[in-house]
C-alpha positions, 0 to 999 in steps of 0.5 A: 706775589710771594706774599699776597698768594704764596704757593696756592692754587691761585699762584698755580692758576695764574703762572698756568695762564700766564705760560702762553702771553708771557713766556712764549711770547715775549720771547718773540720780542726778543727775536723782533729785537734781536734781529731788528738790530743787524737788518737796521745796520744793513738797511742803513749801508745799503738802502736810503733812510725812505727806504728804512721807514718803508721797511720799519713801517712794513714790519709794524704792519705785519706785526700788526695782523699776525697778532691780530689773528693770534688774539682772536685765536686765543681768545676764541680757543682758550677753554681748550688750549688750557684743557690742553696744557693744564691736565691736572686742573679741574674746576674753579682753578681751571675756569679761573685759568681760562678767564685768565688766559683770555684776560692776557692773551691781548698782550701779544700785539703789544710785547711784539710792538715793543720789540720792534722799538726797542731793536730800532732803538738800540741799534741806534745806540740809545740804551738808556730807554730800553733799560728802563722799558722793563723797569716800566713794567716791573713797576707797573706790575708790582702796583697792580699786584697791590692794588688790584690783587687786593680788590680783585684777587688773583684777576687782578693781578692778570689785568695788572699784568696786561697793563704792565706790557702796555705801558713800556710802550709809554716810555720807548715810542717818545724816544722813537718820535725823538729819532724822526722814526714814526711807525704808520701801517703799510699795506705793501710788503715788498721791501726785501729785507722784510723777506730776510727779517722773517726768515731770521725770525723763525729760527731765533724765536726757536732758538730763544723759546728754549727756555720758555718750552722748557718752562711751559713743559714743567708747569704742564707736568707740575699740574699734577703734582702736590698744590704749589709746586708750578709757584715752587718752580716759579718763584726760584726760576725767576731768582735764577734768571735775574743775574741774567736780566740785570747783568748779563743782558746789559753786558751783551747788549751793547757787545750785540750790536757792535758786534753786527757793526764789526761783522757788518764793516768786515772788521774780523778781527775786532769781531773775534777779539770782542766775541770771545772777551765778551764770553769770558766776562759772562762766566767771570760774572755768572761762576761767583753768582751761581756758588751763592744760589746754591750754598745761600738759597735757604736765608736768600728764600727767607729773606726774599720770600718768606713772609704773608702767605709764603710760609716755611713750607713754602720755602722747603718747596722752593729751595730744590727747585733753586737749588736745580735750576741755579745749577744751570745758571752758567748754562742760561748765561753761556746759552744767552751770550752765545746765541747772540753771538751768532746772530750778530753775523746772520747765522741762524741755522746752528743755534736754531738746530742746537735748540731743537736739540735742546727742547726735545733732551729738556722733554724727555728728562722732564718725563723721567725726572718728574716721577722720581724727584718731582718738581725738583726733577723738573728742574734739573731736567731744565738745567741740564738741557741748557748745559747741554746747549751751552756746549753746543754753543761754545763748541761752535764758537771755539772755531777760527770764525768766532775765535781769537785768543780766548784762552780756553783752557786756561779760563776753565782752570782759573775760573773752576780753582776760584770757584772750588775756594770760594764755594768752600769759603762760602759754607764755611762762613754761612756755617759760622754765622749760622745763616740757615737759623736766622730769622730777622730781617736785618740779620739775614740782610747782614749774615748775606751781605758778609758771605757774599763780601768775604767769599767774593774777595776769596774768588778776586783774589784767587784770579788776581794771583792767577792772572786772568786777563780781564779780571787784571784789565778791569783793576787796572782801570779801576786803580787809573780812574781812582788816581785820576779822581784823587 
């Protein structure tokens, strides 16, 4: 995308199209995913497997309809929803907007399909296909941007885009048939977890759309900026929010669904102990990944981004937006980890008021910020409501029900003293090779890939000395595995 359409009103155009079907609902997949996997461990202890296909097959029915209804209201209505959402479009960006938005919209059915499968998957445990669900559609989506964004331009990509969502479906509904688990429609809801699965739903969409609101809130005020700011905030959150899709999903994934296991079989104490081990792996993971966005994001733009019609300019634009968003990055991570903890014992009602919260704080800062900083202060505004979530967040889980030995206080310590140290190692090492100033594909590959080993080792080496507890656990059992390879 960077370097077919780099930061123009085309990229502009379709990152506004794209706000609702993408953004919004996608995330109710995850909240089918999400609260598919505790209702499945339920149904499976206390219903028989008849039981279960009715329930599944009455989910796939109603997602079935409300789509439907959707998809027509979208399409029916999207000259006045992107009148509505893009004030500062007008003309040929706007049509090509609406056109667009029509185009994308038919992925609602199938984002809420996928959702389903995949929740059934996982709580069977079968992890391998679901990870490879969104690599589907990464792949599908890049070709589509080539091939199609070469003949058709900027349409293109939003019917590659279509197509990408559709095709995850190829990979996940296989495995579905492998597990006997066929979905047919069924016209009578009236199995009772089908009640319970919505009533959860409602609040962990809201809970989960935090992050989406804030997006489509920035991108409705960005309109009026200076061309290309909606792709400047496009291309840096979807940087920031990668640590999160790569590794802090594969990480709670499987803590999410053992944890319903735990909660479900009433084992406490083993809930507690995974719950909180699993919150102090996000922040060992995520500290080292946020001091890297913020002293390397010029050369990591450069290198990334920087090259067709994503010029210096471009990457001037982008790198404060990063560097606002990447701020938050513990906050997104926290937030993510957190609520799924919450969810995996049926608790909906205190995520789902945090996130209000949230919403209307990340609204109110997008208003003020955006008159002085513009879309840096979109940014910022984002980062802080999701730290102010995370708080929330955390602040519930220190109590007795979730927590057991999770150190707070001395997690904090080491973690911020081995952050402090190897932010400075990082300056100081990018300073040295003069990061910011190279160019060269290879250098800037080499001049990354140095600062992020020798300051790496600066941050593992400061926790090793101070021994923190999970850092100590995960040598020793690299050091058994090693001995017992040699």
């Amino acid at each position: 995308m960077a370097d077919f359409f780099g930061t123009s009103t085309a990229t502009d155009a379709w990152l506004m199209a794209s706000a609702l079907p993408n953004l919004l609902f996608s995330t109710i997949n995850g909240a089918i995913t999400v609260t598919v996997v505790p209702l499945m461990t339920q149904a499976d202890a206390e219903y028989s497997p008849r039981s279960v296909a009715r329930f599944l097959n009455e989910v796939f029915t109603a997602l079935f309809l409300i789509s439907a209804g959707l998809i027509a209201l979208g399409e029916v209505f999207a000259p006045l929803i992107m009148h509505l959402m893009a004030p500062g479009f007008h003309g040929r960006e706007l049509r090509l907007t609406i056109d667009m938005t029509r185009i994308m919209i038919p992925t609602i059915f199938f984002w809420g399909i996928a959702g389903l499968v995949v929740g059934i998957l996982q709580e069977r445990e079968e992890y391998v296909t679901p990870a490879i669900s969104p690599m589907m559609v990464n792949i599908v989506r890049i070709l589509t941007i080539v091939i199609l964004g070469h003949f058709w331009g900027i349409r293109g990509v939003a019917a590659g885009f279509t197509l990408a969502v559709i095709s995850q479906l190829l990979v996940t509904v296989p495995s579905l048939h492998k597990m006997g688990i066929h979905l047919h429609f069924r016209w009578h809801f009236s199995h009772p977890l089908l009640k319970k699965m919505i009533n959860m739903a409602g609040p962990f969409f809201l809970t989960s759309s935090v992050g989406s609101v804030g997006v489509i809130v920035d991108r409705i005020l960005a309109s009026s900026l200076v061309a290309g700011s909606i792709a400047a905030l496009n291309y840096s959150y979807v940087l920031v929010q990668m640590p999160i899709g790569l590794v802090i999903s594969s990480l709670s994934t499987p803590i999410y669904t053992r944890l319903a296991q735990h909660h479900s079989h009433r084992e406490d104490d083993t809930f507690r102990q995974l719950a909180m081990r699993g919150f102090r792996l996000v922040l060992l993971i995520i500290v080292p990944m946020t001091i890297w966005y913020i002293a390397l994001r010029i050369p990591l733009l450069q290198l990334l981004y920087q090259r067709g019609a994503f010029n210096a300019r471009s990457t001037a634009l982008t790198s404060g937006t990063l560097l606002y968003f990447a701020l938050g990055l513990p906050g997104f991570s926290l937030s993510f980890y957190l609520q799924r903890l919450f969810f995996a014992t049926q608790d909906t009602k205190s995520p789902s008021r945090f996130s209000i919260a949230t919403i209307l704080i990340n609204i109110i800062g997008d208003i003020i910020l955006v008159h002085f900083m513009k879309a840096d202060g979109l940014a910022l505004a984002t980062s802080f409501a999701t730290w102010v979530n995370a708080a929330l967040l955390t602040w519930k889980a220190l109590q007795p029900r979730y927590n057991q030995n999770l150190q707070f206080r001395r997690t904090l310590t080491a973690l911020g003293l081995a952050g402090g140290l190897m932010l400075v190692a990082t300056l100081a090492v990018s300073h040295l090779l003069h990061l910011n100033h190279l160019h060269s594909f290879i250098g800037l590959i080499a001049g990354l890939a140095s600062t992020v080993i020798l300051s790496g080792l600066v941050f593992i080496g400061v926790l090793t000395w101070l021994r923190f507890p999970d850092l100590r656990e995960m040598e020793q059992k690299l050091v058994r595995r090693l001995l017992a390879a040699h």
